[in-house]
C-alpha positions, 0 to 999 in steps of 0.5 A: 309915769311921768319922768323927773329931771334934774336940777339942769333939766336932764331926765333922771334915768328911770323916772320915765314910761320905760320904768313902768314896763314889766321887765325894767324892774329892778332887783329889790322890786318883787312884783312891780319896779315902778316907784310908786308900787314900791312905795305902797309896799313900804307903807302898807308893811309899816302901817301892818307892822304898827298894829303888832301889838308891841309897844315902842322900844328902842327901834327894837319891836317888830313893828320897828324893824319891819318899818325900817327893812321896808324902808331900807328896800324901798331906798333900795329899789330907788337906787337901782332904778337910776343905775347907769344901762351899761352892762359891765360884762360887755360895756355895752348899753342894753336897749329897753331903759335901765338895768342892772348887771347881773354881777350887781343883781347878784350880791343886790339880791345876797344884801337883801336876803340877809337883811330878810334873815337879820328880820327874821332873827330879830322877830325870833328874839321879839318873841322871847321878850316881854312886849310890855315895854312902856314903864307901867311905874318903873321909873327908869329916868334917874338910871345910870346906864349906857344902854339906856343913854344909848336908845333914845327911842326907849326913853321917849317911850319910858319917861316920866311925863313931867320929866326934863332932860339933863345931859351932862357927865359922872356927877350924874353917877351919884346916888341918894345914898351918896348924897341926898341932894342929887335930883334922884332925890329931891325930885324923884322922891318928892312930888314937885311937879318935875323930874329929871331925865337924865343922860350921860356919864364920865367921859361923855363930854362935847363930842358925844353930847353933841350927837346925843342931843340930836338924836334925842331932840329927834326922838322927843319930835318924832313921839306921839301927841299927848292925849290928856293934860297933867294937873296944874303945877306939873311940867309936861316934858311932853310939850316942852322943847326945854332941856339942861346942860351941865358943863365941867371945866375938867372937860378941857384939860389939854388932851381931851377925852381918850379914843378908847373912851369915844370907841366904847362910848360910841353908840350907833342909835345916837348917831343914826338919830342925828344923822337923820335928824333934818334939822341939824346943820350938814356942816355940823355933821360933816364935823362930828364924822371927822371927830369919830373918824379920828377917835378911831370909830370904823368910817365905814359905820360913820359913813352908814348912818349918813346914807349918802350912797348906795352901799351906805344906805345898805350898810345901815340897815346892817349895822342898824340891825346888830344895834338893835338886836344888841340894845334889845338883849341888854335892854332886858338888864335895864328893865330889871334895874328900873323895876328895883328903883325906890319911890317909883312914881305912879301919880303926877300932881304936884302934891307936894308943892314948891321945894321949900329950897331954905329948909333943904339948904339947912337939911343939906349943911346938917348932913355934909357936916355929919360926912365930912369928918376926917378932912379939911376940904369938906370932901365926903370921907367915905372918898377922901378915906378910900381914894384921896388920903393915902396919895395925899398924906404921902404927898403925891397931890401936891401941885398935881396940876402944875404942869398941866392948862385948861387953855390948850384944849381946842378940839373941846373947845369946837366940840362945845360950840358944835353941841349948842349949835347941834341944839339951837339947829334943834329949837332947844330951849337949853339951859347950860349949867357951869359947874365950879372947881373946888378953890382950895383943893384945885389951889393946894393941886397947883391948877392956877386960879387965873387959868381957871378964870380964863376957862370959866369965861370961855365956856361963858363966851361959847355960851352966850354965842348961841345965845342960850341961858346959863346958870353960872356957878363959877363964883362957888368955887370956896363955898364949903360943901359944894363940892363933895370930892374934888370934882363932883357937885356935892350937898349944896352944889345940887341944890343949887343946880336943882333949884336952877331946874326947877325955876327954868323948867317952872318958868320962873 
């Protein structure tokens, strides 16, 4: 075998003849310690592990986690191949190339073992799953869960084929019940040619969507080809590098989103898919691993996914394992929560045309004037009756927000600009989406309208920086019925943002 050199010309230790002899072989090279004999191994697991049978899950199926192990092991053998030849029980050189100590070898050999228990652990559990993994007319795509915001390999292999990703926070919580107009049933419930895959709920706001995007802009690059086109009129998400965006000015009210929300939130999927995604900018992660490391996530998994040494790389088969084992049990919860979705779609056509977006409007007006009876703000009853009107009747609202900015919040501020950067590194074609406060309400709470001008074009700002559309919903701010509760889009508010979807994902 030929030797490698460095950047200065220096042989690589272990690249040279003497890493082809027999007994230079290194712990985690069973049977050959060159190389190219452990790279065959790892291909000739991952091609053997493809063939399962299992269909894609989220990194869970067998085929996934052999692959993964293999490629783990064959890092592994790399890395002891270019140890130093010093035995640190002597300090001396052994003779013959390198080597490695036996203290080394010996918790080397203790970290494969365990990766070996933790495969076979995670095949026992493979057998007690049903395989059938791909959607088969579950409808997953409008689903609020974190398990399945969490594993964007799951939603790649589930998704509906004319489905767009919008990322965005707890307006996407609501359901049809709630509010008609949301894109669960504008979209999901009618043949448009579109649907929405959507990702996020509250607190998930520029830090974790920074993460998310990367991870799944990976994910939908990695995923197969498509066999066959969609009918004419249909988007097909599976070509289309386009995603949304919404942004909420609440986002940067000064202090930002608690630490124990980042810690619960933190999904170590996510952040593996954007760490190993080679597109995005090494600054960028180098930021995100220090935003984590303050929001208090264990440095040691931040560190992991990254792989920049020897015990990360270790690290992150380990902790890539527990995730999988875990994401795999729970995936079970949402598979029986996508089974009992309404309206669950089977044929893609378009047959339904081109949303009739005059008449949704008129359905739209109809129906909040009929919800929003016991208020002056246009606010949906069953909320204002439950959670607004006692503290407002006893006066505890007003000028709730007197005291507090949207102009303080810099590490919000660096969170947004890093997420659009996260996804210009990725090629997406993003549509961001800004969504308005309620003006009477946020006038009567005491948050200044010069202080919400101000944030409004500094998310315009950030925005145009990356030179991405935007669909600008700032001007709304006293359109009755756009905003149902104080903070969340309501009837006419999604409707505008669903037809400002449509006619980006149409190309209108």
């Amino acid at each position: 075998m030929a030797a490698k050199t460095d950047k200065d010309g220096a042989t690589v230790p272990g690249t040279g003849a003497e890493a082809e002899a027999p007994g230079a072989a290194g712990v985690g090279s069973a049977g050959g310690g060159t190389v190219e004999a452990r790279a065959a191994r790892a291909r000739a697991a991952e091609a053997g592990s493809s063939k399962s049978g299992v269909a894609a899950g989220p990194g869970l199926a067998v085929g996934a986690g052999a692959s993964a192990f293999a490629h783990g092991a064959s890092r592994l053998g790399d890395a002891i191949e270019g140890l130093t030849a010093n035995d640190p029980d002597d300090g001396s050189a052994r003779p013959g190339g390198p080597v490695v100590s036996r203290r080394a070898a010996l918790r080397l050999t203790g970290v494969a073992v365990g990766g070996l228990v933790a495969a076979g652990a995670a095949w026992q559990h493979n057998r007690s799953v049903p395989n059938e993994w791909t959607r088969g007319g579950n409808m997953y795509d409008y689903l609020t869960n974190r398990t399945k915001f969490r594993s964007p390999s799951f939603m790649v292999a589930n998704r509906l084929a004319d489905s767009i990703p919008v990322f965005g926070s707890s307006e996407l919580s609501f359901l049809p019940e709630d509010c008609r107009q949301v894109p669960h049933a504008v979209f999901g419930w009618n043949d448009y040619g579109l649907d929405c895959w959507t990702v996020g709920e509250g607190y998930n706001q520029g830090l974790w969507h920074a993460i998310a995007i990367g991870a799944y802009a990976r994910a939908i690059e990695e995923a197969d080809a498509p066999t066959s086109a969609l009918a004419d009129g249909v988007f097909d998400a599976r070509t289309s590098n386009k995603m949304v965006f919404v942004i909420s000015p609440q986002w940067f009210f000064e202090g930002g989103v608690p630490n124990n929300a980042t810690q619960t939130q933190f999904g170590y999927e996510l952040w593996q898919g954007l760490c190993q995604n080679e597109h995005v900018d090494p600054a960028r992660v180098d930021y995100l691993a220090r935003r984590l490391k303050n929001a208090g996530i264990d440095a040691k998994k931040v560190d992991a996914a990254r792989r920049a040494t020897l015990p990360d790389t270790l690290n992150d088969l380990t902790f890539g394992f527990a995730e999988s084992y875990q994401l795999r049990r729970d995936l079970i919860h949402v598979r029986e929560l996508g089974d009992t979705m309404p309206f669950a779609k089977r044929v893609l056509e378009a047959e339904n045309g081109v949303p009739d977006w005059d008449r949704l409007v008129a359905e739209a007006t109809a129906e909040a004037e009929a919800q929003t009876t016991t208020n002056d703000y246009g606010f949906l009853d069953s909320i204002w009756l439950d959670h607004i009107k006692g503290d407002y009747d006893a006066g505890k609202l007003k000028d709730f927000y007197r005291n507090r900015t949207l102009l303080n919040a810099p590490a919000e501020d660096a969170d947004l600009d890093c997420c659009l950067g996260v996804a210009n590194d990725c090629g997406v074609d993003l549509l961001c989406v800004l969504q308005p406060f309620p003006g009477d309400w946020t006038d009567y709470e005491g948050l200044a309208r010069e202080d919400r001008e101000q944030r409004y074009e500094l998310i315009r700002q950030c925005v145009a920086n990356h030179g991405f559309k935007l669909a600008d919903f700032s001007d709304q701010e006293y359109t009755r019925y756009f905003i149902n509760d104080g903070t969340h889009l309501g009837w006419l508010g999604w409707l505008a943002v669903d037809r400002a979807i449509y006619e980006f994902a149409m190309g209108e």
